[in-house]
C-alpha positions, 0 to 999 in steps of 0.5 A, spaced: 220 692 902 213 694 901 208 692 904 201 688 901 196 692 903 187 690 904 186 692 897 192 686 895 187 681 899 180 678 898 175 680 904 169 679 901 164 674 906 171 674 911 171 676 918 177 681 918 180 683 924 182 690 923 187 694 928 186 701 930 187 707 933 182 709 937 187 712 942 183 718 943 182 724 948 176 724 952 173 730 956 174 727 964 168 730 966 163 727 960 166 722 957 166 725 950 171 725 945 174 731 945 178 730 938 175 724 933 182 726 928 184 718 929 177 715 928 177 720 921 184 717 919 182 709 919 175 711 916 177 710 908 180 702 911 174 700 914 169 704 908 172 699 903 172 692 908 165 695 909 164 696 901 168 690 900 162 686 904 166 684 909 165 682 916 169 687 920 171 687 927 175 692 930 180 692 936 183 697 939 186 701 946 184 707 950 189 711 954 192 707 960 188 702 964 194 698 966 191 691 965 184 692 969 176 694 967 176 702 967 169 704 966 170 711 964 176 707 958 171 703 955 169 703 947 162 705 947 163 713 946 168 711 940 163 705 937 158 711 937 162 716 933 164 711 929 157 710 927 155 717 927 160 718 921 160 711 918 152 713 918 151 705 920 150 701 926 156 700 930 156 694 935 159 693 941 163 687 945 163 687 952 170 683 951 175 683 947 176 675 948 172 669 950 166 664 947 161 670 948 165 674 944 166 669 939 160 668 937 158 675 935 163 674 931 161 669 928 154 672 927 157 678 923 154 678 917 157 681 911 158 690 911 157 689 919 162 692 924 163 690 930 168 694 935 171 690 941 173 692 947 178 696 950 184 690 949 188 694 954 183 691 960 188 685 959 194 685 961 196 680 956 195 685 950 202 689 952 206 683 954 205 679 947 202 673 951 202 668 946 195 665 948 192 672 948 194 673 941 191 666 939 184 668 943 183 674 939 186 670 932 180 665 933 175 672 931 178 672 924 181 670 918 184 675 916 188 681 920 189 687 918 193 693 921 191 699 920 195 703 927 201 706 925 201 710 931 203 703 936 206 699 930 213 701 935 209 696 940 211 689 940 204 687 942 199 682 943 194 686 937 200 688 933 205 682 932 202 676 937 196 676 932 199 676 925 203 670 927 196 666 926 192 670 920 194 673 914 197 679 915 197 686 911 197 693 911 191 697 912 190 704 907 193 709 913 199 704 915 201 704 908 200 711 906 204 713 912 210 707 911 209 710 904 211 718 906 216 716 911 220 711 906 220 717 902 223 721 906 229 716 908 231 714 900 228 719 896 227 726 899 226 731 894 232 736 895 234 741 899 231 737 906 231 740 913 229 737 919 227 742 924 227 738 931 224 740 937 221 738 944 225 738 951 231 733 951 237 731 946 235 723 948 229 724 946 231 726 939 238 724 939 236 717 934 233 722 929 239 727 930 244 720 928 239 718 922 238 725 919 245 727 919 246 723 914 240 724 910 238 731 910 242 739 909 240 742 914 238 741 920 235 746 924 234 745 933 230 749 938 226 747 943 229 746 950 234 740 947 237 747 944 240 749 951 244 742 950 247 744 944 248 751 946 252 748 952 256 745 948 259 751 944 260 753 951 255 759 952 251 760 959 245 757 958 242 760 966 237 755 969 234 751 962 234 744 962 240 741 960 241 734 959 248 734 963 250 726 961 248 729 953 253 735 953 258 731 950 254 727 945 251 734 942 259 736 941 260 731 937 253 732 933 255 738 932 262 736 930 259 730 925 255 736 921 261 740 920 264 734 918 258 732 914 257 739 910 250 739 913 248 746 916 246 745 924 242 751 925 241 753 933 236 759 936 240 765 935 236 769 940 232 767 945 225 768 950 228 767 957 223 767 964 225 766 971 219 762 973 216 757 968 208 759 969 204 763 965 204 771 966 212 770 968 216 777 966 220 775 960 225 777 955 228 776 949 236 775 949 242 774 945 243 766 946 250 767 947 248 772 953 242 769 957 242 771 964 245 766 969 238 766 973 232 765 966 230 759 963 230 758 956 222 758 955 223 759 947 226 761 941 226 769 939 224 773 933 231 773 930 231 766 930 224 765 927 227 768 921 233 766 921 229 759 921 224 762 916 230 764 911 233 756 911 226 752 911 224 757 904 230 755 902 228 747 902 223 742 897 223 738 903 221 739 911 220 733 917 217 738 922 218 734 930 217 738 935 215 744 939 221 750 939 219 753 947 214 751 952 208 751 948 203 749 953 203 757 955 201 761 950 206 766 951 212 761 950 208 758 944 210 764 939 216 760 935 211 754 934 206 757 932 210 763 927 213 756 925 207 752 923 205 758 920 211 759 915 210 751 913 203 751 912 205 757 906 211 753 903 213 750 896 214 744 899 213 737 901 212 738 908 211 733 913 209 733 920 211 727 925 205 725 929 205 727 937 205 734 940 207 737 933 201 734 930 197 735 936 199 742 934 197 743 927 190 741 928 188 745 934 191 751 929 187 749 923 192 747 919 192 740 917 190 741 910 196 746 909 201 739 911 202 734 906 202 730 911 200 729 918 203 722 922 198 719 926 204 716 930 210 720 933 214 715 937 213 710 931 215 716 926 220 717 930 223 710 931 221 709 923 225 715 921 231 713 925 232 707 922 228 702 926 225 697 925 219 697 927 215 690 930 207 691 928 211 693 921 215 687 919 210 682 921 206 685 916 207 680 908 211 683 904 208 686 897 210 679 894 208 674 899 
């Protein structure tokens, strides 16, 4: 059901709580952002507030303080790049709750921003503490969620609060629950999925969703050593999910079953050391030595993947293909990414290391979209719903 979004709801002269994502790495020894990409995504939904002459008042976490005041996770450097690229003052709360934060509030004036402190310096934030939304429901009169990346937490900022406000749909909320519909209901055909990243478990909810949407699905990654083993193959000492042998079976089974080409890695980058300037080789994914790791997928299966995906009008990219934090297990990824930046097609890149990974390539621009959520874009395209979603009104509503 569609969603009503800012643009459905009058803001003028309103103090709006607008929930966000300002989640964003910090140079430990600085304190500097070391990537802005989440505060550039929420720009065009606090622009129109401001340009809409509303009073608004941002929310979000930073890292994980587990419920204490941690002084290097406090807001002010994300207020000041905020300002820096609205080009106008952003002020700052000490709290995110309480009678002091109340009354600046209250003493917004229209266009002003506001952006309050870090709410995870409650511990009721996570917990959905009833009391705590109604606190943070008492700044304003309407909410707006604009975080789709914690839209999967059932917390006190994205599912307590809008049981007291009206509650709708920022710009980049409905932008990606527009992208990730049209993945499920209407994707343009041939539609590939390309999954990667360490284990099945972490997928397999994907894998189940997108058996029954999809041609072909293509596996790489660590989890591939799980399907591997389950053809029977050696797969030496890679990771393998002992508990998900039999459910990789049964995966490959239903798509034989269900006519979709399940794609594995046909040759492989194996090392006995995982660590950088390890001796490596490239075998046959059918013959890795009882003493290697699989720590990528090889040249073959590169263009073996390539071959498949130039064959799709639609991509869901999520995941790396080897360990891509060291360089030379990174050449699948990277040689992927590549390739779906130059295709013909609608492709889409589901948030979290994937989308990590096309940033610092530069490829952003190629994408037709980037998620800013990876385990919400997970969840979403397995069929979940997701909490900070539905308690948003419905278009009608």
């Amino acid at each position: 059901m569609p969603k009503r979004t800012v643009a459905d709801t009058e803001v003028k002269g309103r103090r709006v709580l607008l929930r966000v994502d300002f989640n964003v790495p910090l140079i430990t020894e600085t304190g500097a952002i070391s990537d802005d990409r989440r505060i550039r995504a929420s720009l065009p939904t606090i622009k129109y507030l401001v340009e809409q002459r509303a009073k608004v008042i941002l929310c979000s976490h930073l890292g994980r303080p587990k419920g204490k005041v941690v002084e290097n996770l406090r807001m002010a450097p994300v207020a000041q790049r905020l300002s820096q690229l609205m080009g106008l003052p952003v002020g700052t709360a000490l709290d995110c709750i309480g009678q002091d934060v109340e009354s600046k509030a209250r003493a917004l004036k229209e266009g002003d921003v506001l952006i309050l402190e870090n709410l995870r310096f409650h511990p009721e934030e996570e917990a959905n503490a009833p009391d705590f939304a109604r606190k943070l429901a008492r700044l304003a009169d309407v909410y707006v969620n604009d975080a789709f990346g914690t839209a999967h937490r059932a917390h006190a900022s994205t599912v307590g609060v809008a049981r007291h406000l009206p509650a709708v749909a920022g710009f980049l909320m409905a932008k990606e629950l527009e992208v990730m519909s049209q993945l499920l209901d209407n994707p343009e055909q041939p539609f590939a999925c390309l999954i990667g990243g360490a284990k099945v478990s972490d997928k397999l909810g994907l894998m189940q969703s997108m058996l029954r949407k999809v041609d072909m699905l293509l596996i790489g990654g660590g989890m591939a050593a799980t399907f591997l083993k389950a053809q029977g193959h050696e797969v030496g000492h890679s990771l393998i999910e002992e508990d998900r042998v039999s459910l990789a079976a049964k995966l490959l089974q239903e798509a034989e079953v269900s006519q979709v080409s399940l794609v594995l890695p046909v040759d492989a980058v194996v090392a006995e050391e995982i660590r950088a300037g390890a001796p490596t080789q490239v075998v046959s994914t059918t013959n890795v030595p009882p003493g290697s790791r699989i720590v990528d997928i090889g040249p073959k299966s590169i263009e073996l993947f390539r071959s498949e995906l130039k064959k799709c009008r639609t991509v869901i990219w999520n995941g790396p293909m080897g360990i891509y934090e060291i360089p030379q297990f990174a050449q699948g990824t990277r040689s992927l990414v590549t390739f779906l930046a130059t295709l013909d097609a609608t492709t889409v890149i589901g948030g979290g290391s994937s989308a990590e990974v096309v940033q610092e390539m530069g490829l952003t621009d190629k994408m037709t979209h980037v998620s800013t959520g990876g385990g919400a874009s997970l969840r979403f395209l397995e069929g979940t719903a997701l909490p900070g979603v539905e308690v948003l009104l419905d278009k009608e509503q």
